[in-house]
N, C-alpha and C positions, 0 to 999 in steps of 0.2 A: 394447486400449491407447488409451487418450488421446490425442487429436491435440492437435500441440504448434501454439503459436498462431506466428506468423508476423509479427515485427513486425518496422514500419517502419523506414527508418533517423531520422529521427526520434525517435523514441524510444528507438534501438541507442545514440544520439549524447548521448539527456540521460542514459540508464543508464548509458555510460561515464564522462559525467562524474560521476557521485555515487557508484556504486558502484565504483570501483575504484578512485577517489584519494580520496574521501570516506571511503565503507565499507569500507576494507582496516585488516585488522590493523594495529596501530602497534608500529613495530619499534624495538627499541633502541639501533641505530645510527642511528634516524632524530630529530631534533630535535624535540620536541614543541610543537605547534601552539599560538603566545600566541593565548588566549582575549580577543576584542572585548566587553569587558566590556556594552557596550550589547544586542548581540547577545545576551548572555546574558542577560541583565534581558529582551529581547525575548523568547527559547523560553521562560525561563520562565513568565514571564507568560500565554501563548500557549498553552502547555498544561496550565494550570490550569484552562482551556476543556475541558479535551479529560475523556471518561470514564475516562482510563485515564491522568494524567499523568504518574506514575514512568517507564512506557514511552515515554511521550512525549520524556520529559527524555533517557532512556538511549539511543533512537534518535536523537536531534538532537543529542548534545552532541560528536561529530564535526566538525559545523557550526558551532561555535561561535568559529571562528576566522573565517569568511566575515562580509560586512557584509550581514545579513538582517535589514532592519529594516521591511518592511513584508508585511501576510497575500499580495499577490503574487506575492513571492520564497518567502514562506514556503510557500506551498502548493504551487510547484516540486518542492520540496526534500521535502514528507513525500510528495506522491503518487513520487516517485520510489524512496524507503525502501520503501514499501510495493509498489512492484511490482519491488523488489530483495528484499523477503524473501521475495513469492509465487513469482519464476523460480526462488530457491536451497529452496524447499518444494518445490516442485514437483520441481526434481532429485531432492532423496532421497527422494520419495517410487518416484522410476522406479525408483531402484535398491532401493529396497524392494520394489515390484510385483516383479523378476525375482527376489529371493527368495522369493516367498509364490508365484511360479510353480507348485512341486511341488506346492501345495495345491488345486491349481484341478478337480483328479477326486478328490479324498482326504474325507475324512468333515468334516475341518476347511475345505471349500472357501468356506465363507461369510467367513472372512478373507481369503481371496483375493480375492473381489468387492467387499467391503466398501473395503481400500484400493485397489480400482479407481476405485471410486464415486470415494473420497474425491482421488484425482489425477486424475478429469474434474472435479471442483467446483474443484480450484484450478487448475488449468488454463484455464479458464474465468474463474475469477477474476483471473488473469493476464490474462487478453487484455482484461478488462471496464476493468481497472488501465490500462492501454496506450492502449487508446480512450480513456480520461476524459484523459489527457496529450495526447494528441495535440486533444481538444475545448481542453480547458485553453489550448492554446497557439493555438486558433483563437482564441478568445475575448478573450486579450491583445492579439492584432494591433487590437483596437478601442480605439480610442482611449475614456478613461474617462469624455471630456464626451460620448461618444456614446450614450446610452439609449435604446435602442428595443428592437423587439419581437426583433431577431435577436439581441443582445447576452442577454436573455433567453432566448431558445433554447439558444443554447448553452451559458450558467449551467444551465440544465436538463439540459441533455446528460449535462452533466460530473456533478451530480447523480446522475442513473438510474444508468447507468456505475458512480461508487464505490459506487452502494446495493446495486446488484446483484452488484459483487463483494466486497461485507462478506455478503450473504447467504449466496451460494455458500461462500466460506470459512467462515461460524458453520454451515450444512449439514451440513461436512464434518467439525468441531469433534463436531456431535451425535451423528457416526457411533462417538465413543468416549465416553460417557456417564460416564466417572472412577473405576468403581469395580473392583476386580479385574479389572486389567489386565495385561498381561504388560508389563516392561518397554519393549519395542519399539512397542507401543501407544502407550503413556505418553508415549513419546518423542515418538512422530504426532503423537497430542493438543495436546503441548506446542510444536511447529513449525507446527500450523495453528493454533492457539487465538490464538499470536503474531502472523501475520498477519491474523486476525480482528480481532484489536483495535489492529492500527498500521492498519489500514484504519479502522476507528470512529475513529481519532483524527483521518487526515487527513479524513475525511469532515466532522467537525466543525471544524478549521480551516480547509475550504473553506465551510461555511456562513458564519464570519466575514468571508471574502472576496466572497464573494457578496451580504453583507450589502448593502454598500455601492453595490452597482449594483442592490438592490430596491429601496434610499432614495430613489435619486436619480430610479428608475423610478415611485415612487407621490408625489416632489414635483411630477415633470413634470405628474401627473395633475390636469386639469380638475376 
């Protein structure tokens, strides 16, 4: 079994806020959220950037009540989405592993390793999600007249981090290849594939962010 990753309260504290009063079903006793029309001019725009913008749009537009008007704010808010679809992936995959359990001495036992595989890679990918917030939020603490080489480090950090856990999740993506699948496959497929690509999105809205501190790092230069 997958060792579950271990995170921060930092991170417990930015997941609470997005994933449970952001990302929670909306109920119809509850008033629905007037949309900051600037705000929405902003995600869209923003993820028109992005490879995969329909999900883009479909993930942020939650958010569309908050005043997120710059890729700072912005980048909070998708690495957070994205290491809220990997924890709630990651869940039903466990509860998946404990029924592909009886398969593990059976003739069909390559299903049972197969989604083992595939909930150590997002498991992994979870924790790679966690790290790049918790770098993310080293990295704001500097102020933005500040360019040098640490500020750069850690734009790098946060980098390696979402790359590595866009890989691990497209890994896990390969382990069902699309074609004669059994439902329950399909279903896998389509809960890592999703976080595979709300990870490519934020990954490309943090290059945006980062843009901006290469600029200012290659005016400085002599």
């Amino acid at each position: 079994m997958a060792q579950f990753i271990n995170l921060t309260l930092p991170v417990m504290l930015l997941l609470s806020l997005f994933s449970i009063e952001a990302l929670a079903e909306p109920s119809l006793n509850r008033p629905q959220p007037r949309y900051d029309p600037q705000t929405v001019a902003y995600i869209k725009s923003s993820c028109q950037t992005t490879l995969y913008p329909d999900l883009c749009l479909r993930s942020l537009h939650r958010f569309a009540n908050s005043n997120i008007q710059s890729p700072k704010h912005l980048t909070h808010v998708v690495l957070a989405v994205s290491l809220s679809q990997a924890l709630k992936t990651r869940e039903y995959l466990v509860q998946v592993a404990k029924r592909f359990e009886a398969l593990k001495n059976s003739k069909n036992r390559r299903d049972y390793f197969v989604v083992q595989d595939c909930l150590t890679q997002i498991n992994d990918s979870a924790d790679e999600l966690g790290h790049s917030i918790k770098e993310l939020e080293r990295l704001n603490k500097i102020p933005t007249t500040l360019i040098n080489d640490d500020v750069l480090w850690h734009m790098s950090n946060v980098e390696t981090w979402m790359s590595t856990a866009l890989t691990d999740a497209s890994t896990c993506v390969d382990y069902f290849p699309g074609h004669r699948m059994s439902k329950m496959k399909a279903e896998i497929r389509g809960k890592v594939l999703n976080v595979a690509q709300v990870t490519s999105n934020a990954l490309a809205l943090f290059h945006r962010y980062a843009a901006k501190y290469r600029e200012a790092a290659q005016s400085k230069r002599p």
